[in-house]
C-alpha positions in Angstrom: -47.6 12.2 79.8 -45.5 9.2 81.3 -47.0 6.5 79.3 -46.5 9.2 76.2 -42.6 9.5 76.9 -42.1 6.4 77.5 -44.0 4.9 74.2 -42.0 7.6 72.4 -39.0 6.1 73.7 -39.9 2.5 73.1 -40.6 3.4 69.3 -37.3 5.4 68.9 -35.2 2.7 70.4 -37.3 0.1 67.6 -36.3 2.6 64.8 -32.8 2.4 65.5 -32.1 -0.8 66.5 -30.7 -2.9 64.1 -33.0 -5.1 61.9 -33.3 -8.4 62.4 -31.4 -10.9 59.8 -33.8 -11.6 57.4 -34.6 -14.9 57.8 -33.2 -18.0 55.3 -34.9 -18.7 52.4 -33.6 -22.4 52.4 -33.9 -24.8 55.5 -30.9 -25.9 56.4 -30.0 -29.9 54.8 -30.2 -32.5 57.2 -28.4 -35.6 56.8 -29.9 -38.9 57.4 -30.2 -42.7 55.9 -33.0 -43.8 53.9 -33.6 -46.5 57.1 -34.3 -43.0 59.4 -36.6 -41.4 56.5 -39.0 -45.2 56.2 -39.4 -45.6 60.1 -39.9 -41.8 61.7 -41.3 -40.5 57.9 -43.2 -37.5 60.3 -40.2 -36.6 61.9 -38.3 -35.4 58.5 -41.7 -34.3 56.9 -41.5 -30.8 54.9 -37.4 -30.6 55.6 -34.5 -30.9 53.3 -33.0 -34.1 53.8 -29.4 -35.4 52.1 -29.7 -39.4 52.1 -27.5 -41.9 50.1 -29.5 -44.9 48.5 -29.6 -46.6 45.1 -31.2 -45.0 42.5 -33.5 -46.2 39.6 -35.1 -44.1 37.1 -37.8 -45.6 35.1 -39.2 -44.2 32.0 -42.6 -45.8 30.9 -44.8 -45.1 27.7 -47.0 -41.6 28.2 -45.9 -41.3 31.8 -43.4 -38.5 33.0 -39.7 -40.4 34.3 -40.3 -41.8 37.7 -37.6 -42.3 40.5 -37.1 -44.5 42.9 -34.5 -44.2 46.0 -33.9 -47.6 47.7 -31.9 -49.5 50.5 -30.1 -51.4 48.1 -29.5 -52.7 44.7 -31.4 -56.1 45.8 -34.1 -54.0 47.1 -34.9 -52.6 43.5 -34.5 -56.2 41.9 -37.0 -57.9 44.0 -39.1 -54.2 44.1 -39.0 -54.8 48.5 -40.6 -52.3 50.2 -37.6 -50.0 51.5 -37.7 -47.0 48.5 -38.8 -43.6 48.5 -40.2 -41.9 45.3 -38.5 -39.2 44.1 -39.8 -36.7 41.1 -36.2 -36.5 39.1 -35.0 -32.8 38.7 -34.3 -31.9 35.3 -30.7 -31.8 36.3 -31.1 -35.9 36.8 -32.3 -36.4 33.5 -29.7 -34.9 32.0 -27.3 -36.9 34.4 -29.4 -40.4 34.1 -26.6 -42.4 32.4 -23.9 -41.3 35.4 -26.5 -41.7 38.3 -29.2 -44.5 37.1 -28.6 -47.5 39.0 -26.0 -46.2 41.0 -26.0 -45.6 44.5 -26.2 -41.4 44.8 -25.6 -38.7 47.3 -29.2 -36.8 47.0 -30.5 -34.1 48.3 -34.3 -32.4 48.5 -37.5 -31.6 50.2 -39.2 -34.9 51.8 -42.5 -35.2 52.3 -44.6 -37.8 54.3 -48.2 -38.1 53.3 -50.6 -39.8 55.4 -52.5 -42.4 53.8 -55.9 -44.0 54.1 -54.2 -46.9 56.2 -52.5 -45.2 58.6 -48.8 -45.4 56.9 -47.1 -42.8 54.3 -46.4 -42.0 51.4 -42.6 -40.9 50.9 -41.4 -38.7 48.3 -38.4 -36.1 47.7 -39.3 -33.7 45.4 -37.4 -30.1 44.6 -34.1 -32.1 44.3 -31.1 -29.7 44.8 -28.2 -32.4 44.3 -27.9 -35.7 43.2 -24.5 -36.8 42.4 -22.8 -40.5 42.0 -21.4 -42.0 45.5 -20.5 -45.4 44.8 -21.2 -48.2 41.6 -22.5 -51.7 42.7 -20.1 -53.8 40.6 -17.1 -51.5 41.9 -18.1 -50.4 45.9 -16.1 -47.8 47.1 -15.2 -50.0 50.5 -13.6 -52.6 48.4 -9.5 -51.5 48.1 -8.5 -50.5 44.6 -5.2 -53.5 45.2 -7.7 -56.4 45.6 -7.2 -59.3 43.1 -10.8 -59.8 43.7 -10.7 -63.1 45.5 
């Protein structure tokens, strides 16, 4: 009869104790540079991740628009290996003449897959956010008074 009441009791105070919050249906966005996401690519693997990098979106015959995140501008020009595919959001084609070859604030879901040779492949995919942060020829670091010299 003991073990009755007190399973009775456990059950009530379950039915009127307040429900748990329901848990988030989007991770939480961490921020991090594009350096972070190439050397610890398992460490960031299936999260959200905010990075800004220079962007290059490529369009090539009977292929779907590929992206391209990278270090720097001179990275993309001499196609080094510090970038990170990225499947453009619909959002980003729509935006490709404000953020193509620009360096952008993105956000998205990075993934790391394991490869045959014991590296990764790096892609963002389900891009949330990708908005202009700074234009080579005009770097926001430079003041807006210099003669250029």
């Amino acid at each position: 009869m003991r073990y009755l009441l007190s399973g009775l009791l456990i059950g009530c105070l379950f039915a009127i104790s307040p429900a748990a919050p329901a848990a988030s249906t989007q991770d939480p966005t961490i921020g991090v540079s594009l350096i972070e996401l190439i050397s610890n690519p398992e460490k960031f693997d299936k999260k959200t991740v905010e990075v800004t990098a220079f962007l290059v979106i490529e369009h090539q015959q009977r292929h779907a628009p590929q992206a391209t995140l990278w270090l720097h501008q001179e990275d993309a020009r001499n196609l080094l290996p510090n970038g990170i595919g990225v499947i453009p959001s619909e959002s980003m084609l729509r935006d490709e003449e404000k953020i193509n070859d620009m360096y952008v604030r993105l956000s998205g879901k990075f993934l790391a897959t394991p490869t045959v040779g014991g590296g990764f492949a790096l892609e963002i995919k389900d891009v949330q956010n990708c908005v202009p942060w700074s234009k080579p020829d005009r770097p926001i670091g430079t003041s807006r008074g210099s003669s250029g010299n």
